[in-house]
N, C-alpha and C positions, 0 to 999 in steps of 0.2 A: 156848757156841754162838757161832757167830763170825755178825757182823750182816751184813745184804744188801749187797753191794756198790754197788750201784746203785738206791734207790727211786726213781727215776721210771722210767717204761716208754720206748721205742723213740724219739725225736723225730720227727714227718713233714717232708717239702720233696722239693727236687730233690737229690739225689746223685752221682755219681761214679759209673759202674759200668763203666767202661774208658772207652779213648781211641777216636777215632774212627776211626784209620791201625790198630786193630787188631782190626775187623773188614772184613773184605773183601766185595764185590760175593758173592749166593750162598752165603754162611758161615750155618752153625751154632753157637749155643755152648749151654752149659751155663753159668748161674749160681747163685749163693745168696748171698743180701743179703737183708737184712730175715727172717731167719727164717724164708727161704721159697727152694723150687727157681723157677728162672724160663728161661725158653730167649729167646736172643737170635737175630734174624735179620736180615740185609741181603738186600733185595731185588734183583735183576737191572737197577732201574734206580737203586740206591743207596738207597732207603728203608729205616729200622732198624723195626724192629716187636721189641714187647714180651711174651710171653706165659703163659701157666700152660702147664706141662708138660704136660698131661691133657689129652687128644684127648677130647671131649665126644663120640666116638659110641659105642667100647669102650675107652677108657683108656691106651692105648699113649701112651708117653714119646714125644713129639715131639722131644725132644734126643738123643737116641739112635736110628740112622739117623734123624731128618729133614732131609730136603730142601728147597729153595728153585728151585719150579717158577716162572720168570719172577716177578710180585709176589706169591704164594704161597707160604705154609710146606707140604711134604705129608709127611701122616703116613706113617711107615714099616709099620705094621696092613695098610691095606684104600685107604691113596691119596686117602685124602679130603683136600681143601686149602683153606688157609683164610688171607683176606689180612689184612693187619698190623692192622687194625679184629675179627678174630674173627670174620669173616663167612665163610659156605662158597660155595667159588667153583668146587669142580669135585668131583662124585663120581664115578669113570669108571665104575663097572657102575649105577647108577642114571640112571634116565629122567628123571628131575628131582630137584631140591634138597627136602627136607622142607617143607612149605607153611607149616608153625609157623615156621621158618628160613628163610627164604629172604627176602634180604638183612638179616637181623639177625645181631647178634655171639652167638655158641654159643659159642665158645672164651674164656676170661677173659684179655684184654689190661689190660697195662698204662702209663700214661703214661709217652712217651718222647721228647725232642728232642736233638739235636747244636747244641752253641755252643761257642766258643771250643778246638776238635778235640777235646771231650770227650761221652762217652753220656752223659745225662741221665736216671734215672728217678725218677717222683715217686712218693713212699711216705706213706701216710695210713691209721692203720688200721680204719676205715671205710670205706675207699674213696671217699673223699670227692674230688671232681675239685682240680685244681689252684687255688690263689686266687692266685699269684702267678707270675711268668715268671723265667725264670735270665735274667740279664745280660748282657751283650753284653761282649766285654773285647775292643778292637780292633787291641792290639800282639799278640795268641792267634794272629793271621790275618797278618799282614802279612810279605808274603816279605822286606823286610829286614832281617827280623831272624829267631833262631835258635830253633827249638820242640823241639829234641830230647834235651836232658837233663831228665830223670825216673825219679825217683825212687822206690821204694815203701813201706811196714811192715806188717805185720800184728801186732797184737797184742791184750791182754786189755783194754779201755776203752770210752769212748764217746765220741759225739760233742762232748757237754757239757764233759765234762775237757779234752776237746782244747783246744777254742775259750778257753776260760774262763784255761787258761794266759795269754793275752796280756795280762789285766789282772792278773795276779799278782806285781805288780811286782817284790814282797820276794826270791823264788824266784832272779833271774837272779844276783843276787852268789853265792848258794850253789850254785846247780848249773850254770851255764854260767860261773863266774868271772870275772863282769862286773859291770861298773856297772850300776844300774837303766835300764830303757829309759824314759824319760818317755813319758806317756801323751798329753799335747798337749790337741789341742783333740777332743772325741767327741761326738756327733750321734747320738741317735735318732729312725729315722723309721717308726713300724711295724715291721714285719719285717727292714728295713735299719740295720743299727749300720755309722757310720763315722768314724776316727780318726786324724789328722792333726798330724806332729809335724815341726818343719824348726828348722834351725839351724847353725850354722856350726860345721865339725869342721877338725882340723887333721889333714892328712896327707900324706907323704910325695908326690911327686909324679913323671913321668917321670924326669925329671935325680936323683932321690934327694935333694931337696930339700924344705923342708917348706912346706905351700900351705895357705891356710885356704880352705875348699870348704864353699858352701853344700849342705848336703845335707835331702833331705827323704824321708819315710816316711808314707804315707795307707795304713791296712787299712782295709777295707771286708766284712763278715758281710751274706750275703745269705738271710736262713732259715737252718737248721741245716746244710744241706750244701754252703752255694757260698761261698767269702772266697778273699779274695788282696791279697797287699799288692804296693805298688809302691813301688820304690826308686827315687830321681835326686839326683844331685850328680856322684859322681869318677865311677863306671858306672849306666846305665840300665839297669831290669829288672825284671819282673814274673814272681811267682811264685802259681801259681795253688794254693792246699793243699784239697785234696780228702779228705775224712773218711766212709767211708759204714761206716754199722754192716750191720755181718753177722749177728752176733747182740745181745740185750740188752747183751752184754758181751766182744764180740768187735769189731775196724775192722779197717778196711781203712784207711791215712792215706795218698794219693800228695803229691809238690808235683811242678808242670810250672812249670820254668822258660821265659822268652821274655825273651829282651836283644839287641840290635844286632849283629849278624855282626862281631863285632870278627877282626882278623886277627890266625893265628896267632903267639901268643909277643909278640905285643905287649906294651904296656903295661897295657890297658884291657883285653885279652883275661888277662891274669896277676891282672888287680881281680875280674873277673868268675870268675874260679876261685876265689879265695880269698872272695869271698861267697856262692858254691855252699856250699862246704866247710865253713864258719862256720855257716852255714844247718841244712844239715845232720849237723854232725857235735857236739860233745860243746858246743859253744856254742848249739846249736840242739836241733832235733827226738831227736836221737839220744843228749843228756843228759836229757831229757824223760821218753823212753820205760820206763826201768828204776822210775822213780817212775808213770809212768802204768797201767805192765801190771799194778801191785800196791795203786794206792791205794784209798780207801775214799772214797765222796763222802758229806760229812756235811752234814744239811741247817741243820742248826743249827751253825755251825763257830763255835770261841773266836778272836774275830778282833780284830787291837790297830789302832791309831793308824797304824802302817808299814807296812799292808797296804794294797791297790790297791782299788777300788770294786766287787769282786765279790760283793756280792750287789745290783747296781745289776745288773750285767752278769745276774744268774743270775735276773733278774725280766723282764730284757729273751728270756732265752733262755725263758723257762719257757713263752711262749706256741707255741713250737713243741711241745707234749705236749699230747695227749689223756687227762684225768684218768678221764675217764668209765669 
């Protein structure tokens, strides 16, 4: 009998469930994250609204023809519309709204906000309202610098595996073919884990010359679905990695990079491609993945001397699960 891949259930927080450039003013969408269908909507004055599929008067899929009448989703059935709160705001062949209804949520929303040009939903399986805010990250916004390489994966993991990589120190000689990353200096504060490592590297320089560059590295875990580390020394740049599970054992993983408009073919625009590419390619995320889509998470793991502090990390993670 082959053992469960994953004993713990689903993590709650805020997640990742697109960017914010892609949905548009009046759009529809269809999702599935957390195990569940959900319909996405922007409002006609740019408000995002969250909801269950299921029109609470005869059951018509709202994602399929619905519309977005001004700050109202309307159902494609019988027309009845309802704003980003689940309240019914318009029945066109009724005289009035149901007296039970009328100004209460009937349609089941879900918590939703835009930071750093990403949709935000919180998942809790209780339903439990939000205890914590997503972060504010201020180079995400700022027009001098560049928001539009991004990235995607899909594959067979969770959240837990993901994250838990970065204090897995031993891993990087073997599967990225690298030196170990030192872990620095790491902070727990509640819900926030943050991790901070600087030091002087040697590298090549403009001229092709060699230059010793302080460089530093702070990741920061905000809950199960919000981290991003930031890079500064030879190029500046923040990359935002986005994890939202879809099923128990299904993600979604984005990174949204944001670095300084370096100019084309430059110097520091040729750094900054080659720590894209490093990022994500066999030295990064995309050596990861082929060990990720197939691992086993063992709660009890045989663990030596030259391994990283992960089960420090996995007692810090654990309080994002609902045992119950």
């Amino acid at each position: 009998m082959v053992a469960e891949r994953f004993p713990m259930p689903m993590p709650f927080g805020w997640f990742c469930i697109g960017f914010s450039d892609e949905l548009e003013n009046n759009e529809v969408k269809n999702l599935h994250y957390f195990e569940r269908e959900m319909v996405l909507f922007r409002t006609a004055s740019g408000k995002v609204g969250l909801t269950s599929p299921v029109c609470p008067h005869l059951g018509a899929h709202l994602g399929h023809g619905g519309t977005v009448q001004g700050e109202s989703l309307r159902c494609p059935f019988h027309h009845w519309q309802y704003d980003k709160e689940g309240i019914i705001t318009a029945i066109p062949y009724a005289k009035r709204i149901p007296p039970k209804w009328e100004g209460k949520p009937c349609l089941k929303t879900y918590p939703v906000c835009e930071k750093n040009n990403v949709i935000w939903a919180w998942y809790h399986p209780e339903e439990k309202a939000p205890d914590y805010d997503v972060l504010d990250l201020p180079e995400s916004r700022d027009p001098e610098w560049e928001h539009s390489r991004r990235y995607q994966w899909t594959f067979a993991s969770c959240p837990q595996e993901i994250a838990e990589n970065g204090v897995d120190v031993a891993h990087f000689q073997f599967v990225h073919n690298m030196e170990a990353v030192p872990l620095g200096k790491t902070e727990y504060e509640g819900h926030i884990r943050r991790s901070h490592v600087s030091g002087p590297k040697t590298v090549p320089n403009e001229k092709g010359e060699m230059e010793e560059v302080e460089v530093s590295v702070s990741v920061v875990q905000n809950g199960a679905g919000q981290k991003w580390t930031r890079f500064s020394g030879l190029g500046d740049y923040l990359v935002q990695v986005l994890v939202t599970p879809i099923t128990r054992e299904q993600v979604d993983v984005r990174f949204a990079y944001s670095h300084p408009k370096y100019e084309k073919g430059s110097y520091l625009d040729a750094v900054m491609e080659f720590a894209i590419a490093s990022t994500n390619g066999q030295q990064g995320v995309e050596g990861d993945i082929p060990i990720w889509d197939k691992k086993f998470h063992l709660e009890n793991p045989v663990l030596c001397d030259g391994d990283g502090p992960i089960m420090q990390f996995r007692k810090y993670f654990s309080q994002f699960y609902n045992f119950a």
